[in-house]
N, C-alpha and C positions, 0 to 999 in steps of 0.2 A: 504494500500500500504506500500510496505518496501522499504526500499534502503538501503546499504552499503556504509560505508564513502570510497570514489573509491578508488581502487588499478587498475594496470592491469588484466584485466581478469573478474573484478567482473558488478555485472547487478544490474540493479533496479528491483525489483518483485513486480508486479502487480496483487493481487487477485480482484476475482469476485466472487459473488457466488447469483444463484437463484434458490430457493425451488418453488415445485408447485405450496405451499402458496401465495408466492410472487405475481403468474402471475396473480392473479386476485384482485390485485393494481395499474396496469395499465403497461403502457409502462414505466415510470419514472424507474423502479426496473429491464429494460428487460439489458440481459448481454451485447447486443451491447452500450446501452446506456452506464452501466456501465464501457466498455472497452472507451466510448468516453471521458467520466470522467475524469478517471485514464490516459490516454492518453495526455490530455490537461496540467492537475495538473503535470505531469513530465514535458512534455516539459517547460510549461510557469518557474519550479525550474531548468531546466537545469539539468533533470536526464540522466543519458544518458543508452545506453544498457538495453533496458525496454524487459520484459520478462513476457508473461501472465501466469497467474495461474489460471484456473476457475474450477469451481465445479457447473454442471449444472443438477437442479432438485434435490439439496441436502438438505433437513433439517438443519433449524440454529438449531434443539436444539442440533446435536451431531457435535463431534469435528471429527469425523471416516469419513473425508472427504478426500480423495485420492491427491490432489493437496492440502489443506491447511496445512498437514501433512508433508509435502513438506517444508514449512516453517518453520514447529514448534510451539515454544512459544517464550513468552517476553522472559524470562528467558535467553533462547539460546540469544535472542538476544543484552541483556544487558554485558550478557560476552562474547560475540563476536562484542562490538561494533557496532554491527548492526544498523543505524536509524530507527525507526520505526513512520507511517505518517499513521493515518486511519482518511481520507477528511471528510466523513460525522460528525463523533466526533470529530474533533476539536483536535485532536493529535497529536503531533508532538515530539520526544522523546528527538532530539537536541535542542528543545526548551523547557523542562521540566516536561515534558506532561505528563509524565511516571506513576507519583505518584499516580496519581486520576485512570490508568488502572484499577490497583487492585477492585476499585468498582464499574467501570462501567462493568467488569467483572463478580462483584457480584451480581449485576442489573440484568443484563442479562441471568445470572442461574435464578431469583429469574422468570423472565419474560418466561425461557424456563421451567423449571418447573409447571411453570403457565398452560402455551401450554400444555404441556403434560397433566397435569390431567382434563382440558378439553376435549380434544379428550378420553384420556382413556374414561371418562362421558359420551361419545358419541358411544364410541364404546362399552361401559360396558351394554348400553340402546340395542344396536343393539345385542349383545350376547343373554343378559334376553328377546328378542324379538323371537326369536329363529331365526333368521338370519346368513345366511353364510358371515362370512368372511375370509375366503382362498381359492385357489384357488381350486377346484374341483377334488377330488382324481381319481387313473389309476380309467378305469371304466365309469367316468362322465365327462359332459360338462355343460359349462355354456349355457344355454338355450339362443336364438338368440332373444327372446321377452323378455325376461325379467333376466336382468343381475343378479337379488338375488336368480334364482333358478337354480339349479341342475337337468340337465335331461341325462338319459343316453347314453351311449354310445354303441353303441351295437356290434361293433366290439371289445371294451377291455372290456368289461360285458361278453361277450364268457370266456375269459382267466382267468377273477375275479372268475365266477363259479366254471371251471375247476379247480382250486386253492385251492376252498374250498373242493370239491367231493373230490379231492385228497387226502388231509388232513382226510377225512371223512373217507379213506378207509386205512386209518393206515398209512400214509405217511409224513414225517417229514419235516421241512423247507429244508435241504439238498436234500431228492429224490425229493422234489416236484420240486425243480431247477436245477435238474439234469434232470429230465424229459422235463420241460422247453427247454433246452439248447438241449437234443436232438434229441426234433420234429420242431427243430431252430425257437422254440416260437419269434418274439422279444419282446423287452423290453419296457418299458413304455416311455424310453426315446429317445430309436428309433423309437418307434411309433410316436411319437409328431414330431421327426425331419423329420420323411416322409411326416405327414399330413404336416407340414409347408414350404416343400419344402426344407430343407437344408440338411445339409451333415449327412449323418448318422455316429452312433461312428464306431469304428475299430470293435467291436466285438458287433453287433448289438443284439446278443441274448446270451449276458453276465449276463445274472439272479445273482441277490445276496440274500443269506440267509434272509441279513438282512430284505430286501423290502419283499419277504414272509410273514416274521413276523408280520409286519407293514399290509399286508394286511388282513391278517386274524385275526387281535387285532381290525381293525377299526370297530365300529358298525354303520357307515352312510354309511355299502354295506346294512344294515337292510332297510333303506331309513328315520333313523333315524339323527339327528343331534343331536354332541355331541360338546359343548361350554364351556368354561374356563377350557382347557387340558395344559393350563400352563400360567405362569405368570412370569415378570420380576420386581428386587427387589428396581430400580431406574431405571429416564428417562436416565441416562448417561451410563446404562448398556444393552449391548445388550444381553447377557444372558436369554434365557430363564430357565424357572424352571418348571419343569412337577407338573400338580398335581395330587393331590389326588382327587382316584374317591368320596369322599362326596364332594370335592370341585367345580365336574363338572356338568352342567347341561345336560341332556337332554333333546332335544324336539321332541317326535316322530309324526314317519309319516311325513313331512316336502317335500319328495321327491320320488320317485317311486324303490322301493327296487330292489335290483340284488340279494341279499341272503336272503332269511329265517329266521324269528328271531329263530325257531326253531334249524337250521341248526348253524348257529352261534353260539346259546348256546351249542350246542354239540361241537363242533369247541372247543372254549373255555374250556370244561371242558376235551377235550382230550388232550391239550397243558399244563394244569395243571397239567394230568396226563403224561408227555411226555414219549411216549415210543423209546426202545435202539434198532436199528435194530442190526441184527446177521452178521456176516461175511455174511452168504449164503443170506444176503435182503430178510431175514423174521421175522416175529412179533409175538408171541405169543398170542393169544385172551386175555390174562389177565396180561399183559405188563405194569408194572406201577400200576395195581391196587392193587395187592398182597402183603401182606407184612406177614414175618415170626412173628409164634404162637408164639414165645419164645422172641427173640429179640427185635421184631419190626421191622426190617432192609426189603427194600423193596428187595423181589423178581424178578430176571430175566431170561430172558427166554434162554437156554439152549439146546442143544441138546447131544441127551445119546450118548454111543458107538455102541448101537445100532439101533440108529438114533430113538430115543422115543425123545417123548418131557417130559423135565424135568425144574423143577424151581431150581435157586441156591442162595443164599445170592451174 
């Protein structure tokens, strides 16, 4: 709890906060409790103008908590005068409290770090297990019997296919969402708001580049699972970092495939080779693969004045 030495206008602040963690410590940690707490502890100091702050279902290891951000730091608050009072530690800043923060601070990293690399442990076990942990790509659903598997979807497993054929038949992230958009495909994201009953976006069959890409790079349409595609370099950073394919695992077979490994690996080696369509939306059959005798420099495909097909630098 904070409080401000009063002026007019100024409030007492009242944080709370419980992580999921918390709720299976009983009722003592639940946020009304905690609001009865805070509640009491001002009245019985004669705080006045009390103002709740809560953060509900938030992890103590991160500070990226939407209300407690709201407050700040000591810092702010020793140069602004601020009191600052946390009931359970034994805090109190007008009464000197202040000094010992700094390590009950440091405690408390040493403790959330702790946390962390335990679950990492747990969740590192569940990865090398070959186990899903995200949510299930366009395409899949989480099975209604058993929450760790992936089963499919067979109304966006239609689209997933379509997507790859496409690509298959010389067709680039751009035509493929261009096509998309003008058979008014929707989107993955208006799909899920239909299935759940809420508001669909403004432009329901707004396909991006980008999400093409993304599905034709993923190899768990194979019905494989692919685990450690990225990592973060501390628990204080939400950052992820992509990895490197030695650094990932895969576990195949795992779930009922929508593509072909076959089909995929072509997928793949034609994205390597990416071909340029023409003004007129067509492709050369050797688009990307040719390169000049002399230079090196790859060849494109071209059309003569006589409408011949010709290769140019």
């Amino acid at each position: 709890m904070t409080a401000n030495t009063y002026k007019p206008g100024q409030i007492t602040a009242l944080y709370a906060r419980l992580s999921q963690e918390d709720t299976l410590e009983g009722d003592s940690n639940s946020i009304v409790n905690q609001k009865a707490v805070l509640s009491k502890y001002a009245a019985d100091n004669s705080f006045s103008n009390p103002i709740f702050f809560i953060d509900d279902g938030v992890s103590g290891v991160t500070f990226d908590r939407p209300n407690f951000n709201r407050m700040i730091t000591e810092i702010f608050f020793v140069e602004r005068d601020v009191r600052y009072i946390a009931i359970n530690d034994g805090v109190d800043s007008e009464k000197g409290d202040n000094d010992f923060t700094p390590f009950r601070n440091l405690f408390n990293d040493f403790y959330a770090k702790d946390t962390n690399k335990k679950v990492r442990a747990i969740k590192r076990a569940q990865r090398q297990a070959g186990e899903h942990l995200t949510k299930p790509p366009y395409g899949y659903m989480v099975s209604p019997t058993d929450k760790k598997q992936w089963i499919v979807d067979e109304e966006d497993a239609v689209v997933v296919k379509r997507i790859f054929d496409l690509c298959i038949s010389g067709k680039g992230p751009m035509q493929i969402t261009k096509n998309l958009k003008e058979d008014k495909v929707p989107t993955a994201k208006a799909y899920y708001a239909e299935k759940k009953g809420k508001a669909l976006p403004e432009n329901p069959y707004n396909w991006k580049d980008s999400t093409i890409v993304g599905i034709l790079e993923r190899m768990d349409y194979c019905g494989h699972t692919v685990n450690f595609k990225s990592y973060s370099k501390s628990h204080k950073l939400k950052e992820r970092i992509p990895a490197t394919k030695e650094q990932q695992a895969i576990f195949f077979n795992t779930h009922e495939a929508i593509v072909e490994d076959a089909v995929f690996e072509r997928v793949q080696k034609l994205r390597a080779n990416k071909r340029r369509p023409t003004k007129a939306d067509r492709q050369g059959l050797f688009s990307g693969l040719v390169y000049c005798a002399d230079c090196g420099s790859k060849l494109h495909f071209a059309r003569g004045c006589k409408k011949s097909c010709v290769y140019e630098i």
